[in-house]
C-alpha positions as CSV (number, residue, x, y, z in Angstrom):
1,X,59.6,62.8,-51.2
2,X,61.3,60.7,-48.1
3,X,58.6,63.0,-45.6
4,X,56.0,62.0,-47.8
5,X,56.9,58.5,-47.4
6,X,57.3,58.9,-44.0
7,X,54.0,60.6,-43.1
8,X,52.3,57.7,-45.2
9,X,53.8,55.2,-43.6
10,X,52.9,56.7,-40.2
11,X,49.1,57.0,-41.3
12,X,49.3,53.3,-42.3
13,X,50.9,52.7,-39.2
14,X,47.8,54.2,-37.0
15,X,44.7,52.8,-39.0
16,X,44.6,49.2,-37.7
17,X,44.4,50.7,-33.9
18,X,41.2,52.9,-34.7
19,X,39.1,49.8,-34.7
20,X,40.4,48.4,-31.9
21,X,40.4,51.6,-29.7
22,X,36.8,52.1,-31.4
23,X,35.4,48.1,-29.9
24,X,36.8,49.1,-26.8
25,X,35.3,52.4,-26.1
26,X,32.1,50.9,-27.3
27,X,32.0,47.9,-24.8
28,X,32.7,50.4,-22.2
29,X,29.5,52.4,-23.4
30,X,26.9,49.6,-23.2
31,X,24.8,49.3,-20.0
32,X,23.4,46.4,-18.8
33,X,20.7,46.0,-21.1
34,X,23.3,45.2,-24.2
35,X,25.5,43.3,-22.1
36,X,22.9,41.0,-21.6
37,X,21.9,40.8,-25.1
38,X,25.2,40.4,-26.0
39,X,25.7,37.2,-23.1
40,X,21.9,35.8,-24.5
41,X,23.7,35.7,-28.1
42,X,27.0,34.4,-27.3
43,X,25.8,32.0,-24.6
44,X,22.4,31.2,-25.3
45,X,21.9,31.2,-29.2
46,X,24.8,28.8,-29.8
47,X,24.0,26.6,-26.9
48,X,20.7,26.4,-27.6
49,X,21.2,25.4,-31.5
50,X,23.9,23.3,-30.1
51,X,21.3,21.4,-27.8
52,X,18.6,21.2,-30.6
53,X,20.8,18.9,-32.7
54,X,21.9,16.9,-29.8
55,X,18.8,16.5,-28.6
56,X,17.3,15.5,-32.2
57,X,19.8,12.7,-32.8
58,X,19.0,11.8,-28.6
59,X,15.2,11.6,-29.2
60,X,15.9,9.2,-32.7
61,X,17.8,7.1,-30.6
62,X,15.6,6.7,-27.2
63,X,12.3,6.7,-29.0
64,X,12.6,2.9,-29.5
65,X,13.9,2.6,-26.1
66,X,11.6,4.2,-24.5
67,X,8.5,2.7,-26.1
68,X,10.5,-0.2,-25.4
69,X,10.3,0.3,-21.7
70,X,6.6,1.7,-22.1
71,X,5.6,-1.7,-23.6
72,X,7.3,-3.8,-21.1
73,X,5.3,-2.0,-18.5
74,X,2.2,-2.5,-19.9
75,X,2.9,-5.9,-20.7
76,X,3.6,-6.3,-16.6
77,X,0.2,-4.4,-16.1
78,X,-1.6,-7.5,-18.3
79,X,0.4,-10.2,-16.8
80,X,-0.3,-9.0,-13.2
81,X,-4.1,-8.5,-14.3
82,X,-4.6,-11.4,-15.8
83,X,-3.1,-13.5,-13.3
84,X,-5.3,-11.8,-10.8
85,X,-8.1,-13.0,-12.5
86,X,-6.6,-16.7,-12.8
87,X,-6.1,-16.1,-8.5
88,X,-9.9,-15.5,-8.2
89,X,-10.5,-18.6,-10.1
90,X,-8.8,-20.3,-7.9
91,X,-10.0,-18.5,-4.6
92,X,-13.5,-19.5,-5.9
93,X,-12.9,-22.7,-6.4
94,X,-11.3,-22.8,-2.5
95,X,-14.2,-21.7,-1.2
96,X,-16.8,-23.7,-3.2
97,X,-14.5,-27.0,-1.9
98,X,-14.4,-25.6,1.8
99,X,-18.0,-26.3,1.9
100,X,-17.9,-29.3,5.1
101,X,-21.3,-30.4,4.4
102,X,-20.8,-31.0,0.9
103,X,-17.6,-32.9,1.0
104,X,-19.2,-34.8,4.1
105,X,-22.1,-35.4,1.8
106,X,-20.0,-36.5,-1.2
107,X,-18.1,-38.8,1.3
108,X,-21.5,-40.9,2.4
109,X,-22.7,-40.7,-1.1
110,X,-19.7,-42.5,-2.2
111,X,-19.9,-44.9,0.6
112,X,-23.9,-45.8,0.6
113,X,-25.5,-44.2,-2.7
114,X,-27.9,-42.8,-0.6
115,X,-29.8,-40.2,-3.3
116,X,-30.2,-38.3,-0.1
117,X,-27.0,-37.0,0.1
118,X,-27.0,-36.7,-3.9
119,X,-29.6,-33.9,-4.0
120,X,-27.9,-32.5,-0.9
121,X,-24.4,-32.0,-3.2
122,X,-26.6,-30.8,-6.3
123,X,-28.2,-28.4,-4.0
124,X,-24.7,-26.7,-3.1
125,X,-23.3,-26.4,-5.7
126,X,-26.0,-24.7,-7.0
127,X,-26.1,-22.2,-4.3
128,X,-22.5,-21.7,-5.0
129,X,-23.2,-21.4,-9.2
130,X,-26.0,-18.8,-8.9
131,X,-24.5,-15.8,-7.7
132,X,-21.7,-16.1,-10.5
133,X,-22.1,-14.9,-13.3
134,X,-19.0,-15.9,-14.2
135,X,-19.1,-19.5,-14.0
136,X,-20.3,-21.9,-16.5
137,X,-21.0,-24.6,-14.3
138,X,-19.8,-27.0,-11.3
139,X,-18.9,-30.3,-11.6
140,X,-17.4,-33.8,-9.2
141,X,-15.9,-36.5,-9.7
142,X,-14.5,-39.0,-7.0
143,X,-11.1,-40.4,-6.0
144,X,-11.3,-43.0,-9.2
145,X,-12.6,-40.2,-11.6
146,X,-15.2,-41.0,-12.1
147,X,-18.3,-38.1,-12.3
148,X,-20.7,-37.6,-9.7
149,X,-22.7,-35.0,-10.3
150,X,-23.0,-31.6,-11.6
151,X,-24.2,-28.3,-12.4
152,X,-24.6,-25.8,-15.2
153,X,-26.3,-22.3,-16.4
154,X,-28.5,-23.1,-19.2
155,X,-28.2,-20.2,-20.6
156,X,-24.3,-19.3,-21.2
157,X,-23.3,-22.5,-22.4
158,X,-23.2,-23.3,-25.6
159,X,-22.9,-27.0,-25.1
160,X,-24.2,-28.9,-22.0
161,X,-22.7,-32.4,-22.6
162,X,-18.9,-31.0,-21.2
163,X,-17.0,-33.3,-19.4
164,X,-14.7,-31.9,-16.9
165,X,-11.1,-33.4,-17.4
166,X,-9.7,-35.7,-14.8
167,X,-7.4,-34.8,-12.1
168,X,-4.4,-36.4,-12.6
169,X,-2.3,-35.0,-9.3
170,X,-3.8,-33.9,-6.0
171,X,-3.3,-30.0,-6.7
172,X,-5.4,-27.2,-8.5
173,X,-4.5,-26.7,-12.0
174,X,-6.3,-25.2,-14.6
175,X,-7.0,-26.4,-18.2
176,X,-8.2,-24.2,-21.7
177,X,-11.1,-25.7,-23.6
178,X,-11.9,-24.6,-26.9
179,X,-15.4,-25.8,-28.0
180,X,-15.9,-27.0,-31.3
181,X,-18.4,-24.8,-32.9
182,X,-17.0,-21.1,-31.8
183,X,-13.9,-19.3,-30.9
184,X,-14.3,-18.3,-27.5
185,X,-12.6,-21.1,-25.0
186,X,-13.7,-21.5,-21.7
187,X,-11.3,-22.4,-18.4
188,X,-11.7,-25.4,-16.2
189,X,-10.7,-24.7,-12.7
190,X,-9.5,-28.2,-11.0
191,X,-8.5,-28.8,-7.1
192,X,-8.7,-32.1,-5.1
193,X,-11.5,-32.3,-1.9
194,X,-10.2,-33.6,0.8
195,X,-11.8,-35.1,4.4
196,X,-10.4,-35.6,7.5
197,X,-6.7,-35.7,5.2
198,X,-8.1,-38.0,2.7
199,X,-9.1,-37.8,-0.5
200,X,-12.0,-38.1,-1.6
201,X,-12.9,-36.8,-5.3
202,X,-12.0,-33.4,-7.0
203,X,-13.9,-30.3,-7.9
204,X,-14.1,-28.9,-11.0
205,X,-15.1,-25.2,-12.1
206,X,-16.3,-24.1,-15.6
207,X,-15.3,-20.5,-15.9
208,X,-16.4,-18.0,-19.2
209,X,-13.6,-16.0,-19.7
210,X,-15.3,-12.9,-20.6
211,X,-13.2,-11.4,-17.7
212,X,-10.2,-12.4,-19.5
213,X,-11.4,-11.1,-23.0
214,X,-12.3,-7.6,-21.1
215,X,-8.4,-7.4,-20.5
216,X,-7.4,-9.0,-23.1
217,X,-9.0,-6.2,-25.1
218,X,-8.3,-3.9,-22.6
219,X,-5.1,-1.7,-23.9
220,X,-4.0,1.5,-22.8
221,X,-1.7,2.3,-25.7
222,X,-4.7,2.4,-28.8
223,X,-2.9,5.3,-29.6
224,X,-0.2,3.6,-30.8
225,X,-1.4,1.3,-32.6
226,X,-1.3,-1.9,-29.9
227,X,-3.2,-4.4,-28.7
228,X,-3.0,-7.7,-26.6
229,X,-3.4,-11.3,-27.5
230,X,-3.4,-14.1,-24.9
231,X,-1.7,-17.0,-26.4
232,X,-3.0,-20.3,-24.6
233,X,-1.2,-23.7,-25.1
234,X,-3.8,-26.8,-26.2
235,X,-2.1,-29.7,-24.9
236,X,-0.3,-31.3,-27.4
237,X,-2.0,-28.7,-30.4
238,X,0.6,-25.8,-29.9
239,X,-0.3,-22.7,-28.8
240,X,-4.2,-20.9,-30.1
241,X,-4.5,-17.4,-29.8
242,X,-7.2,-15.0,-28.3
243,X,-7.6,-11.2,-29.1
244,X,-7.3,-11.2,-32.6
245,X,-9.8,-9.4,-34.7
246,X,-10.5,-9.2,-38.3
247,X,-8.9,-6.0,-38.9
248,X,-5.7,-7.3,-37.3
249,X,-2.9,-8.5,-39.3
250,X,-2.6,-12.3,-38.7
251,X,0.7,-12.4,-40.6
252,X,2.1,-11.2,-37.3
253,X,0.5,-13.9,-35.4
254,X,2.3,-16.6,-37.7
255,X,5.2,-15.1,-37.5
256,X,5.4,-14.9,-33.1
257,X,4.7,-18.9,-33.6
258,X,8.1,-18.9,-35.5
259,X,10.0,-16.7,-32.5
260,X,11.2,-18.3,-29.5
261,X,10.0,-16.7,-26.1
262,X,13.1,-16.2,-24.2
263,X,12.6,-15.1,-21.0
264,X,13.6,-11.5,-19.5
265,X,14.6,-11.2,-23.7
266,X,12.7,-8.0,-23.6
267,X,10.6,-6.7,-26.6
268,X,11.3,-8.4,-30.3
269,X,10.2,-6.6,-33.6
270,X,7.9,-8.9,-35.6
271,X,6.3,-7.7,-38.7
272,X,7.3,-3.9,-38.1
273,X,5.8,-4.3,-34.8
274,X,7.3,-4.2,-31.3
275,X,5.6,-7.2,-29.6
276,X,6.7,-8.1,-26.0
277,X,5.6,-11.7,-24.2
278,X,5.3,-12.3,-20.8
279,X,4.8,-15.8,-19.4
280,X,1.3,-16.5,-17.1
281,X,0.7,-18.0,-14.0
282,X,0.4,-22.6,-14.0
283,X,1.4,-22.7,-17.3
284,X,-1.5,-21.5,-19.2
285,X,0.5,-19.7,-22.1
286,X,1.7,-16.1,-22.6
287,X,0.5,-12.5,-22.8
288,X,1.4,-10.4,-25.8
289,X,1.4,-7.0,-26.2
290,X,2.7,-5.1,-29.2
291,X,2.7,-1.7,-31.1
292,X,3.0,-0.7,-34.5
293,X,6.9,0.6,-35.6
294,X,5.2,2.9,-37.9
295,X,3.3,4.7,-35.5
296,X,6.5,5.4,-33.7
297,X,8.3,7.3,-36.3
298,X,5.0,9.3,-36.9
299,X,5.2,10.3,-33.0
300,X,8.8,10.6,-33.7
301,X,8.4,13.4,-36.7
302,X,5.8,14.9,-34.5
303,X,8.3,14.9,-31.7
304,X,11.2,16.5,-33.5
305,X,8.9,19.2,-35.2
306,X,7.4,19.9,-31.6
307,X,10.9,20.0,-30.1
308,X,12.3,22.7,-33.4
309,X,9.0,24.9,-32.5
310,X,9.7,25.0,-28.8
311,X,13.4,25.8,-29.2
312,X,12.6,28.5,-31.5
313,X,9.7,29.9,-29.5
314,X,12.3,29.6,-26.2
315,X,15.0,31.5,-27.9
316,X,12.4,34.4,-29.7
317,X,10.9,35.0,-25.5
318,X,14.4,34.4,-24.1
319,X,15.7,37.9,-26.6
320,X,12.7,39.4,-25.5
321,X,12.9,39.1,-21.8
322,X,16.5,40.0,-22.0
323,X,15.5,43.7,-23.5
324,X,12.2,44.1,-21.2
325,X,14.0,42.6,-17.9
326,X,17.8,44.1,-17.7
327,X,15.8,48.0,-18.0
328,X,13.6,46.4,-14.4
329,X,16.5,44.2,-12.6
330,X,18.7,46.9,-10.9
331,X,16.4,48.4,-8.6
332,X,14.9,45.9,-7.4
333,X,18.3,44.2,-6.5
334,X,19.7,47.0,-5.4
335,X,16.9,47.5,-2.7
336,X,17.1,43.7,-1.5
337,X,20.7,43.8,-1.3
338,X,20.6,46.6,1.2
339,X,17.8,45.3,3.4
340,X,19.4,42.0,3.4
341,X,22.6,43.8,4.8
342,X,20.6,45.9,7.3
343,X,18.8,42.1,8.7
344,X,22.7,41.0,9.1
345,X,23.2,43.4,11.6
346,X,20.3,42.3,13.2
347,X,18.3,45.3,13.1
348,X,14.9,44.8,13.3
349,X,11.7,46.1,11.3
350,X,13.6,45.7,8.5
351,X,10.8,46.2,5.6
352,X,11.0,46.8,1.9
353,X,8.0,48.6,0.9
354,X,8.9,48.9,-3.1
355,X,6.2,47.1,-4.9
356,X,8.4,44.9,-7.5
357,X,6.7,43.0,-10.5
358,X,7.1,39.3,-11.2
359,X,9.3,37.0,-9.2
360,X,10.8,39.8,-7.6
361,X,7.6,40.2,-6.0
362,X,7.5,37.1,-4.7
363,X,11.0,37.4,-3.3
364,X,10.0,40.7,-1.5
365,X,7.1,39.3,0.0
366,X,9.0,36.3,1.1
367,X,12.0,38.6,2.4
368,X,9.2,40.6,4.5
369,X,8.0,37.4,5.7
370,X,11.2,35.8,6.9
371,X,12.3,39.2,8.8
372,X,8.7,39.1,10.7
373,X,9.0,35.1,11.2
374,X,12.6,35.6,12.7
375,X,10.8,38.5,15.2
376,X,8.1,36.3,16.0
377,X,10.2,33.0,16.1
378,X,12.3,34.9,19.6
379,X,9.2,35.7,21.5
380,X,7.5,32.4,20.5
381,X,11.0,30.1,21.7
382,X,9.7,29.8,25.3
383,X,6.2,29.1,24.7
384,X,7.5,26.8,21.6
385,X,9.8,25.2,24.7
386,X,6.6,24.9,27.2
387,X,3.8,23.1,24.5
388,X,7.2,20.6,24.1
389,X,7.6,20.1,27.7
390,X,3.9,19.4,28.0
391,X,3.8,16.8,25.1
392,X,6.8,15.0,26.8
393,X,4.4,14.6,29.4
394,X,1.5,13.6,27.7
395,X,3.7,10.8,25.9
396,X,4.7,9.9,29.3
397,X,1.3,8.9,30.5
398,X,0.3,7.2,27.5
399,X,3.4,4.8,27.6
400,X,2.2,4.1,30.8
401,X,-1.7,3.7,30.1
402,X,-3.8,1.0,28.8
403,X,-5.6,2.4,25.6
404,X,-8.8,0.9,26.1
405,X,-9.4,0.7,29.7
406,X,-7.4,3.7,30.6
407,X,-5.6,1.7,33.3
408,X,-2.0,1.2,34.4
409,X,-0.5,-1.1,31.9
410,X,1.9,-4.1,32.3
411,X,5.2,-2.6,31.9
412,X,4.2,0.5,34.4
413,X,2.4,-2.2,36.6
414,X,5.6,-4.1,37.2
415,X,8.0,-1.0,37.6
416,X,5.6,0.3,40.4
417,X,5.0,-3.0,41.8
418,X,9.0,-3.1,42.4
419,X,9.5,0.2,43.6
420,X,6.6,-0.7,46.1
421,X,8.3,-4.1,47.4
422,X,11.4,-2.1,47.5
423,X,9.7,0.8,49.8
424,X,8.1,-1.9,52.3
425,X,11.2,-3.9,53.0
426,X,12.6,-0.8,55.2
427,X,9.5,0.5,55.8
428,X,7.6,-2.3,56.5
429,X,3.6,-3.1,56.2
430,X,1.6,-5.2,54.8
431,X,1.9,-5.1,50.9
432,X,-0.9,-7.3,49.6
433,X,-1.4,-8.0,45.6
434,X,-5.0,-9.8,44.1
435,X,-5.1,-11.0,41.0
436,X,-8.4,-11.3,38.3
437,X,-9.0,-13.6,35.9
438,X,-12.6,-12.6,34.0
439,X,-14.7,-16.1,33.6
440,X,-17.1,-16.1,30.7
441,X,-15.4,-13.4,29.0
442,X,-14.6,-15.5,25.4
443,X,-18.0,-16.4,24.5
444,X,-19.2,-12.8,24.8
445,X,-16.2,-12.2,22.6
446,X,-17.4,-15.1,20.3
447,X,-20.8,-14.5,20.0
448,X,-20.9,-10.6,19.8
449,X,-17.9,-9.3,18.8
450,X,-14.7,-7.8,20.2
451,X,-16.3,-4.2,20.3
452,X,-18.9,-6.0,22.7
453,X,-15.5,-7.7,24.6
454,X,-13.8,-4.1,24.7
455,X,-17.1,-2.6,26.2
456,X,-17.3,-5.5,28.8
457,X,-14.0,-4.9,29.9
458,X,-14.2,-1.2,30.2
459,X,-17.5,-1.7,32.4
460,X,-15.0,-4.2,34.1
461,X,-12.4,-1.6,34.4
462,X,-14.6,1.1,35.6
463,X,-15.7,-0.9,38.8
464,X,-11.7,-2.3,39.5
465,X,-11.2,1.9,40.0
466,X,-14.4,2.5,42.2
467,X,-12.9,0.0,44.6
468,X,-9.3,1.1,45.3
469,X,-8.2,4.1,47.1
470,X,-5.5,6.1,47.9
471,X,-2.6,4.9,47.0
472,X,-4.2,1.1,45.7
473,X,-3.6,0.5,42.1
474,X,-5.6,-1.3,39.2
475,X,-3.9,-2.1,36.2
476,X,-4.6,-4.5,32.9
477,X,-2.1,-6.9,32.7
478,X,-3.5,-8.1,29.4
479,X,-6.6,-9.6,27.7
480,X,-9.2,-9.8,30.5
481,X,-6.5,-10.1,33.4
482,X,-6.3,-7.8,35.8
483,X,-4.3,-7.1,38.8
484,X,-5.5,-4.8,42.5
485,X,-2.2,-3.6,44.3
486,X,-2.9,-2.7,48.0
487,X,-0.9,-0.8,50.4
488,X,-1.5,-0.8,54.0
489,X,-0.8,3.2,53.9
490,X,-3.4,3.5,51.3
491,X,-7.1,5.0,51.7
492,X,-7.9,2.3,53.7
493,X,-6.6,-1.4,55.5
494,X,-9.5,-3.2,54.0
495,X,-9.0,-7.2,54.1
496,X,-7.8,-8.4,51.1
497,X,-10.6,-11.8,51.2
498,X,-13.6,-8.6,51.9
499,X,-12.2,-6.7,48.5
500,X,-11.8,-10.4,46.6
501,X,-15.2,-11.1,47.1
502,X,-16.4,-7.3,46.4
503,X,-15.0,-7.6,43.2
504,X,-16.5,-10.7,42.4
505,X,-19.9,-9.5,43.6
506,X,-18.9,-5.8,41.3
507,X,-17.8,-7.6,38.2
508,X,-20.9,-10.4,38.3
509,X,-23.4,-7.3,38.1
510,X,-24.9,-7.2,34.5
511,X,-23.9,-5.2,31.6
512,X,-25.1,-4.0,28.5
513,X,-23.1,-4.4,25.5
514,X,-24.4,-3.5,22.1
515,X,-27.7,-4.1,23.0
516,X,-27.4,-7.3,25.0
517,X,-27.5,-7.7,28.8
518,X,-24.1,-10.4,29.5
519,X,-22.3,-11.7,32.9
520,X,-19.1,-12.2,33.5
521,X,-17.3,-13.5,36.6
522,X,-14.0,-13.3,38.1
523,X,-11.8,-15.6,39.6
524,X,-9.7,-13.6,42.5
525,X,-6.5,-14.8,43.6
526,X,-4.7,-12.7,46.5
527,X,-1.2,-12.9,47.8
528,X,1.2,-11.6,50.5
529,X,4.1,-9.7,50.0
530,X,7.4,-11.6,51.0
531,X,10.0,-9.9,51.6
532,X,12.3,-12.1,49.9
533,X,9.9,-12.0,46.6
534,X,11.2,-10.6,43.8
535,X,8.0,-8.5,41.4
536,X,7.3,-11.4,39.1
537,X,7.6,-14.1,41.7
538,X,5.4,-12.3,43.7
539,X,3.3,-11.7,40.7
540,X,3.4,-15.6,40.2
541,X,2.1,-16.4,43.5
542,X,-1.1,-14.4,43.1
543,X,-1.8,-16.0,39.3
544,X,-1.3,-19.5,41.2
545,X,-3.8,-18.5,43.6
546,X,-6.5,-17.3,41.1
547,X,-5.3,-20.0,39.0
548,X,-6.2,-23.2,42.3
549,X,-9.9,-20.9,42.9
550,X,-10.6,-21.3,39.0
551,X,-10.0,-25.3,39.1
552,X,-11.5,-25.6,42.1
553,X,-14.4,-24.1,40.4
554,X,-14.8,-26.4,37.5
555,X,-14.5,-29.4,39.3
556,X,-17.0,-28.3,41.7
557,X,-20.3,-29.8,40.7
558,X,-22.5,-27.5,38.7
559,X,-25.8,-27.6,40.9
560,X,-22.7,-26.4,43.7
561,X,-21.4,-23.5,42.0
């Protein structure tokens, strides 16, 4: 009996190891395939459910915020749109007051009561009223307030007796009126007119706001149940409210009148609605914009039901991919890895010609790609190194080139000018600098435009080139200035007076600019080098010079010149 005892106990003894051993030996057995299957259920089943419910309760709790943030940018779209509109209110009314003949009219018709002058204002302001469509009318009153005169459509008002309201202070501002027989309000538009810094009467604009309305009903979140009113204050009345329909809820109208706007208080939920207000420009009122709290939830259901189907769908392909892709991985890593080694020990035509599937096709066609770009990339460096050299270059001489004329700029014109100075104080010679100063050049400018002026002073820039040579230089020293730099080593030792009056005779020749035959002419000042000049006194003398022969001209008498 004991070795009966003693062989049971042994057996009992060895059963618990034979799981154990068994778990072990079957880990070792699996390949890669169940080891990834194994990894996808352990690390991406759990996390994955794990994720769902955090990301559930996440969504509940940033849904609000988010339409939150959502609403607050639309409500910024509105504000800045509807302010825009307001600005072009006002910009219309600028321009209708910058009329000089009318407020010169309106200032003799106030002083004489010549009719005259009273059909001369009526006849402006129409002009200005017709092409409108937007404007109701155009009225004037003078400094007292009292009316002058004043202009309307016929046809889009629905009362023609409207008085425009008095401008109490000498600055625009802008004023709701709500007519008595309908609901849509209409926007005067008030600013001061002013002559010669005195003030003379005011101008006032009567604007339809179907613009407004347009934006008002304008609302890029229908979706979710929103809209926008446009609350406008009515003096001493409160606040009336534009964009409500019949099919809106006007309970939640009452209850905004009972909410304070705060500013920068963010959205407020009134009547299961998320409304948000936002202050407008000159004190006109507020824009509201607001969605519906139940259409949130529903988009929030529809949210978490989406979110369950796509975790669900995610984990279902993620098992599947794991069983198709761990059977295709190895080779196709394997293979890389070893080219990748052969390319770090810089062996070249390093190729893998394996056709792969899927992103690992990509990756071999971008591996291929980089080992032919690194071959290229060594015969390429000294060309690469040349083009760069050559752009350098290129930079060089446009840093040191006028655009238009293609002359010697300023900066390149003084730097040569010293190095020249320099060169002829041990060398000696005469060193001789003229400077041009185009006459009639502005009112070519003025009356035909600057692409005329830049023709003019090409033409002008062309002939400054035909007359130096060697080593003479013209150069643009800015607007129609230009400067002659003559050496005595140059192509020639012409006189500096003979080339003055060449290029006057060169630059007075006519020339055609967009269409028109003009004249300029120049006014030539020339000066000697010194040798104690420095470049922009010696610069200074020869504007001086030019400067003396262009008063000289003016005062000359006119039958003289």
């Amino acid at each position: 009996m004991g070795h009966a005892e003693q062989g049971d106990d042994t057996g009992q003894r060895e059963r618990p190891a034979k799981p154990h051993a068994g778990v072990r030996r079957l880990w070792r057995s699996l390949g890669l395939r169940h080891r990834l299957l194994m990894a996808f259920l352990l690390v991406a089943l759990v996390p994955q459910g794990v994720l769902f419910l955090a990301q559930y309760h996440h969504t509940r709790v940033l849904t609000l915020s988010l339409a939150e943030a959502g609403l607050e940018r639309i409500a910024q779209v509105q504000q800045r749109r509807l302010n825009l509109e307001f600005r072009r209110m006002i910009d219309h009314l600028d321009l209708v007051a910058s009329r000089t003949q009318m407020r010169i009219s309106l200032e003799a018709y106030l002083r004489t009561g010549d009719p005259v002058h009273h059909r001369l204002i009526d006849r402006i302001l129409r002009d200005a009223l017709e092409p409108v469509e937007a404007l109701g009318g155009i009225w004037i009153r003078d400094g007292e307030g009292r009316s002058v005169t004043g202009v309307y459509h016929d046809g889009r008002l629905g009362e023609t007796g409207m008085r425009p309201p008095v401008l109490r202070q000498p600055e625009i501002s802008l004023e709701v009126h709500w007519p008595e027989n309908g609901d849509r309000p209409t926007l005067w538009v008030s600013g001061p007119l002013v002559l010669d810094d005195r003030h003379i009467g005011s101008l006032h604009l009567l604007v339809l706001m179907d613009d407004l309305l347009a934006v008002v009903e304008d609302f890029p979140y229908e979706d979710l149940g929103g809209k926008t009113l446009l609350l406008l204050r009515e003096g001493q009345q409160g606040l009336r409210i534009l964009g409500v329909d019949a099919g809106l809820d006007h309970g939640i109208c009452v209850a905004f009148g009972e909410v304070p706007f705060v500013p920068d208080a963010g959205p407020v939920r009134v009547c299961d609605h998320l409304l948000l207000a936002m202050p407008l420009d000159h004190g006109l009122g507020d824009v509201v914009v607001y969605v519906s709290l139940q259409v949130l939830k529903a988009a929030l259901r529809e949210q978490t039901q989406f979110l369950l189907v796509t975790v669900l769908f995610v984990l279902l392909l993620c098992l599947v991919m794991a069983l198709v892709l761990t059977r295709m991985i190895s080779r196709p890593v394997s293979l890389l890895t070893q080219a990748t080694r052969a390319l770090r020990r810089h062996q070249s035509d390093v190729f893998v010609k394996e056709p792969f599937w899927g992103e690992f096709t990509e990756l071999t066609r971008s591996f291929n790609q980089s080992a032919g770009i690194i071959t290229r990339r060594t015969r390429d460096l000294s060309r690469e190194v040349e083009a760069r050299r050559r752009s350098q270059q290129k930079l060089a001489d446009l840093a040191n080139t006028d655009a238009l004329t293609g002359l010697v700029n300023r900066r390149r014109f003084m730097e040569t000018l010293g190095q020249r100075m320099e060169k002829h104080r041990h060398d000696g010679g005469r060193l001789t600098l003229l400077y041009l100063d185009l006459d009639g050049f502005k009112p070519i400018n003025d009356r035909l435009g600057h692409e005329a002026g830049d023709i003019v002073l090409q033409v002008v820039a062309e002939r400054l080139r035909n007359l130096v040579r060697g080593d003479d230089i013209a150069a643009r020293l800015g607007g129609d200035e230009f400067a002659l730099l003559l050496s005595e080593n140059g192509g020639r030792n012409a006189d500096p007076g003979k080339l003055a009056l060449r290029a006057e005779e060169q630059i007075s020749l006519p020339i055609e600019a967009k269409g028109h035959m003009v004249n300029v002419g120049c006014s030539v000042g020339v000066a000697l080098f010194r040798h104690t000049d420095k470049p922009q006194d010696f610069l200074n003398r020869a504007d001086e010079a030019m400067y003396r022969i262009k008063q000289t001209r003016r005062e000359r008498p006119r039958d003289q010149r």
